[in-house]
C-alpha positions in Angstrom: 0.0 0.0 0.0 2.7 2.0 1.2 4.3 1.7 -2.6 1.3 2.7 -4.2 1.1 5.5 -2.1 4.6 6.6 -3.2 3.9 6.5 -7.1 0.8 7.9 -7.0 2.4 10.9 -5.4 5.4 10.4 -8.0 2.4 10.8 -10.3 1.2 13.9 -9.1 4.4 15.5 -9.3 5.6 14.1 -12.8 1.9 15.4 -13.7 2.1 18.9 -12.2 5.5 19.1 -13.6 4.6 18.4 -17.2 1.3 20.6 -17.2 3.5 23.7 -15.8 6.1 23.1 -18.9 3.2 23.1 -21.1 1.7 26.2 -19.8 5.3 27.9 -19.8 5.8 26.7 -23.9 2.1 28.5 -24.4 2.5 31.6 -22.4 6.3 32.1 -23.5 5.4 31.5 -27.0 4.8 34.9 -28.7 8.5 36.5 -27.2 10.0 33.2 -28.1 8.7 33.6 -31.4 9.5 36.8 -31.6 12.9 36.1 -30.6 13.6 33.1 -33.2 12.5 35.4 -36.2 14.9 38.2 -34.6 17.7 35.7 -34.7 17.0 34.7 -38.3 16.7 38.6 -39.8 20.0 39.3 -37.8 22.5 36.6 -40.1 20.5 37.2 -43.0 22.2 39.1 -46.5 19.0 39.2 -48.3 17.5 42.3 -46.0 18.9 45.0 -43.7 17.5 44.1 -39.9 16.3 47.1 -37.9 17.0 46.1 -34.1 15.9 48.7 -30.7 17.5 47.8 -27.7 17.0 49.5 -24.5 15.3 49.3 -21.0 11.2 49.4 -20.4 11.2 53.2 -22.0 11.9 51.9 -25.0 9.7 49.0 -24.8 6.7 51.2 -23.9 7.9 53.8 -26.2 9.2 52.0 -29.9 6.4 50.3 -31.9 8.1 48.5 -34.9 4.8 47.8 -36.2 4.1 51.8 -36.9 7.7 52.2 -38.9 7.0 48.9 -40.4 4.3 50.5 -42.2 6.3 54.1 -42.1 9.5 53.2 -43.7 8.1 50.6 -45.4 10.6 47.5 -43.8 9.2 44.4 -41.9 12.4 43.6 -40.5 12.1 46.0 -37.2 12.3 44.4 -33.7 11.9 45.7 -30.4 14.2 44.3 -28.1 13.9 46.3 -25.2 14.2 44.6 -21.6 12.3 46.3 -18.2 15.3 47.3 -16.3 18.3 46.9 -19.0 21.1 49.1 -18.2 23.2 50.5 -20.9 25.5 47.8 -20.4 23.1 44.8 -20.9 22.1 46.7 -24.2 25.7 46.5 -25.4 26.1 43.0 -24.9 23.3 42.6 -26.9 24.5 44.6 -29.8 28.2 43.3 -29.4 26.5 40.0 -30.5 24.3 41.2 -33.4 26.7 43.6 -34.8 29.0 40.5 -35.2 26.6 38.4 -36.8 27.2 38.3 -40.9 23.5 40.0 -41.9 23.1 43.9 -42.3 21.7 45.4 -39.6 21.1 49.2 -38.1 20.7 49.5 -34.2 19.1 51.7 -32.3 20.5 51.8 -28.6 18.9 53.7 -25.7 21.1 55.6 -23.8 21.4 54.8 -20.2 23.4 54.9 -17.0 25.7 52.0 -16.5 25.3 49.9 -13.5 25.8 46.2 -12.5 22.1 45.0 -12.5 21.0 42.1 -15.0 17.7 41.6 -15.5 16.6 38.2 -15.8 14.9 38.5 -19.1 18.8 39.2 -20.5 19.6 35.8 -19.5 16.6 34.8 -21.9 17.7 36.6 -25.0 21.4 35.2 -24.4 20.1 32.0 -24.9 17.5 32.5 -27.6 20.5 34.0 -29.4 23.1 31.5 -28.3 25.1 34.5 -26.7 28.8 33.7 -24.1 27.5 35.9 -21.6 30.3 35.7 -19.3 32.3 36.4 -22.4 30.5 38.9 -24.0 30.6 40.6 -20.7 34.6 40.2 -20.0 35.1 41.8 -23.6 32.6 45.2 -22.9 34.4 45.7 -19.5 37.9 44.6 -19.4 38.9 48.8 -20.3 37.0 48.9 -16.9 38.8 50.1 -13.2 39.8 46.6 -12.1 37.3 46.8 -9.0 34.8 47.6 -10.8 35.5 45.2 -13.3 35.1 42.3 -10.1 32.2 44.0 -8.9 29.6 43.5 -12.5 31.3 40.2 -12.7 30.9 39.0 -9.5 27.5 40.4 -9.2 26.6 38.2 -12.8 27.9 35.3 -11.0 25.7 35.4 -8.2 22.7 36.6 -10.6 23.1 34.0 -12.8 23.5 31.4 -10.4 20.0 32.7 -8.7 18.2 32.6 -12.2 19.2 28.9 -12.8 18.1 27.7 -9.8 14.9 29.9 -9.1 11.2 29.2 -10.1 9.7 32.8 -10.2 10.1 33.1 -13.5 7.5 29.4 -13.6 5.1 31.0 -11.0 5.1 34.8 -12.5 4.3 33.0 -15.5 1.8 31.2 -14.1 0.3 33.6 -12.4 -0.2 35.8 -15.3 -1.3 33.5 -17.6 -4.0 35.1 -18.8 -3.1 38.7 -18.8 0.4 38.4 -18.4 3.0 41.3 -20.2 5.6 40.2 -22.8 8.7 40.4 -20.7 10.6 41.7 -24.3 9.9 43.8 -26.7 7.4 46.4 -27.1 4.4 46.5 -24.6 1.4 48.9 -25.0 -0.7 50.1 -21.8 -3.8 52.4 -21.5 -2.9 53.3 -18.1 -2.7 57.2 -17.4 -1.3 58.0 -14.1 0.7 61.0 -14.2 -1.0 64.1 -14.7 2.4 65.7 -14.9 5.2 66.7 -18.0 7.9 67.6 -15.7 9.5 64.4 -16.4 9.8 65.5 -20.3 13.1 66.7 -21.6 13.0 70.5 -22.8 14.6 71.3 -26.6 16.7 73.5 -24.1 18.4 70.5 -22.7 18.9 68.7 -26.1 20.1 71.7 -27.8 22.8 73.4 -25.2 26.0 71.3 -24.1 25.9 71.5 -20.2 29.5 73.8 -19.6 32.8 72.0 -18.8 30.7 68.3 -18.1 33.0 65.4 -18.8 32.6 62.2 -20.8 31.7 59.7 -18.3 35.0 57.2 -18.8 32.9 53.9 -18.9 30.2 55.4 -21.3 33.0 56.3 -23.6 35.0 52.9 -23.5 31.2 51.0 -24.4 30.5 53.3 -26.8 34.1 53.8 -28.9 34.2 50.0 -28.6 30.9 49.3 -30.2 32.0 52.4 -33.1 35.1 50.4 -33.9 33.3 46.8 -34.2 30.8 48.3 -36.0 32.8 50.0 -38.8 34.8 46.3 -38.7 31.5 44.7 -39.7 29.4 47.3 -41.9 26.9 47.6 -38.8 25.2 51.1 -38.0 24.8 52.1 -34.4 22.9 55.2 -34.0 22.4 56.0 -30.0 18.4 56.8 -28.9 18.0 59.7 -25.9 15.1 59.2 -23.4 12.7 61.6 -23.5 11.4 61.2 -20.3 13.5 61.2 -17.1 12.4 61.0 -12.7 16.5 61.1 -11.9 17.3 64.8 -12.3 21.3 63.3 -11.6 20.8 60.2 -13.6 19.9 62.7 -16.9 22.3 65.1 -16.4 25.0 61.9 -16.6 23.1 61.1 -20.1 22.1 64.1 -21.4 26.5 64.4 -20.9 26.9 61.0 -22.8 24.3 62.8 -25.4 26.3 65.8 -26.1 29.8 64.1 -26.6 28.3 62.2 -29.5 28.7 63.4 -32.9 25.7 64.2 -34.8 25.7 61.3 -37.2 25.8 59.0 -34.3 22.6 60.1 -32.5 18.8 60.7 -33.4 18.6 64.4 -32.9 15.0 65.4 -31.5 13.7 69.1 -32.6 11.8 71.8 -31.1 8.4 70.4 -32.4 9.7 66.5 -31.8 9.3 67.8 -28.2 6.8 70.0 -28.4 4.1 68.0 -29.8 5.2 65.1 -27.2 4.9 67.0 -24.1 1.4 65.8 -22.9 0.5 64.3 -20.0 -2.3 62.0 -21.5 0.8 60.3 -23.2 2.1 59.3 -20.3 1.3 55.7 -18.4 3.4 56.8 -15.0 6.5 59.7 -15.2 8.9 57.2 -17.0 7.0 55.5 -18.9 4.4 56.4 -22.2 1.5 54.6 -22.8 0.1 53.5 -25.7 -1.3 56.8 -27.3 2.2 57.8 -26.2 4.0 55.3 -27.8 2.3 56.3 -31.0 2.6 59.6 -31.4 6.3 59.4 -30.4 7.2 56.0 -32.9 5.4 58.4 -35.6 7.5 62.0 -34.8 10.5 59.2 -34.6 10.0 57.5 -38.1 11.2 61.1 -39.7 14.1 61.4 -37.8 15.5 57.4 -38.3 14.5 57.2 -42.2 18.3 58.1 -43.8 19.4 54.9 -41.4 16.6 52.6 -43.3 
């Protein structure tokens, strides 16, 4: 009886195991696929692959299906990743610009720090990327201790994402309902009532005095220039528009200003103007959906000599 007992509850857990892989292959389905045809377009020569990377502004802001119909390409993706730092974008892009297809990319600038979010760890492995690698090669022109601090930190964050489940019981949870965790995401939520967090053409347009070029920026960034000229890759960098961290903008709006014109979308007076509303906005940081419109549209002008 006692044996019985034992593989019936073997039984259970087999079962419950098996139906929770099922639901994860349904729910995770779209980004996977979404991922997979990302993968293809990027080591393809018949087309030029149109890639935005960049944290959860530019997934609630891009929407490749508007400049698909724009600019008249159907090879755009949204890559974006709540949370990505600057860095996590530039391991991305280390790894496309090196694959053999022709490819522009778009790259959100953003402060540099030693967080990974988990859904990185995803897109390394939909795109068969070394992350440890990758990583060694973006930071190795870092200060040594800061060089064992992101490192160390990976370690201990990849270790966690192998052996957690929240990833299975977030996905669970939201079944239904549940948020692509890459790429764009639209929202009808509208709760700020505020456009301080805006940037003013007066910020884009006059160089703060005397501000240096933030030494880690710089390294990332004339790194990624070289291996893109090596492999007939376009970077252009993206500025966020919208800003809570008065110390954290100043440190970009630094990086923006260093770059040369050629390298950088370059927003005008009306660009900002027309997208200074509140009713775009789904919280200070973040646009929503009527947002994210208005601003892919007033963006597709300003990208179409890099399509």
């Amino acid at each position: 009886m006692k044996l019985i007992n034992t593989w019936i509850k073997l039984g259970l857990f087999v079962g419950t195991w098996v139906v929770i892989i099922w639901l994860l292959q349904n729910t995770w389905e779209k980004p996977n696929t979404m991922l997979k045809e990302a993968k293809r377009s990027s080591q393809s020569l018949q087309d030029t692959s149109y890639f935005f990377l960049g944290s959860s502004r530019i997934q609630c802001g891009v929407n490749p299906d508007i400049i698909k119909k724009k600019l008249g390409q159907d090879k755009v993706y949204n890559l974006a990743v709540g949370g990505a730092t600057f860095l996590n974008s530039c391991i991305i892009a280390q790894h496309l610009i090196q694959t053999k297809g022709r490819k522009t990319i778009f790259i959100e600038l953003a402060n540099i720090h030693k967080k990974f979010p988990e859904h990185i760890f995803l897109i390394c492995q939909a795109f068969g990327i070394n992350l440890p690698k990758a990583l060694h090669q973006l930071v190795k022109g870092f200060d040594l201790k800061r060089q064992v601090e992101i490192q160390t930190h990976y370690l201990e964050q990849a270790a966690f994402f192998t052996a957690s489940v929240k990833n299975t019981v977030q996905s669970l949870v939201n079944y239904k309902n549940s948020q692509q965790p890459i790429g764009f995401q639209a929202y009808t939520q509208n709760n700020c009532l505020s456009v301080e967090s805006f940037i003013s053409i007066n910020e884009v347009s006059n160089p703060l005095a005397s501000q240096p070029y933030t030494h880690e920026h710089k390294l990332l960034i004339d790194y990624l220039t070289l291996l893109a000229k090596q492999y007939h890759t376009r970077i252009i960098f993206l500025l966020p528009i919208n800003f809570v961290d008065s110390t954290r903008k100043q440190q970009i709006l630094e990086v923006y200003h260093h770059l040369p014109s050629h390298q950088k979308v370059v927003y005008t007076a009306d660009f900002i103007q027309q997208m200074q509303q509140a009713r775009f906005l789904k919280d200070a940081q973040h646009l929503n959906q009527w947002g994210a419109q208005k601003y892919t549209e007033l963006l597709c002008p300003l990208i179409k000599p890099y399509f």
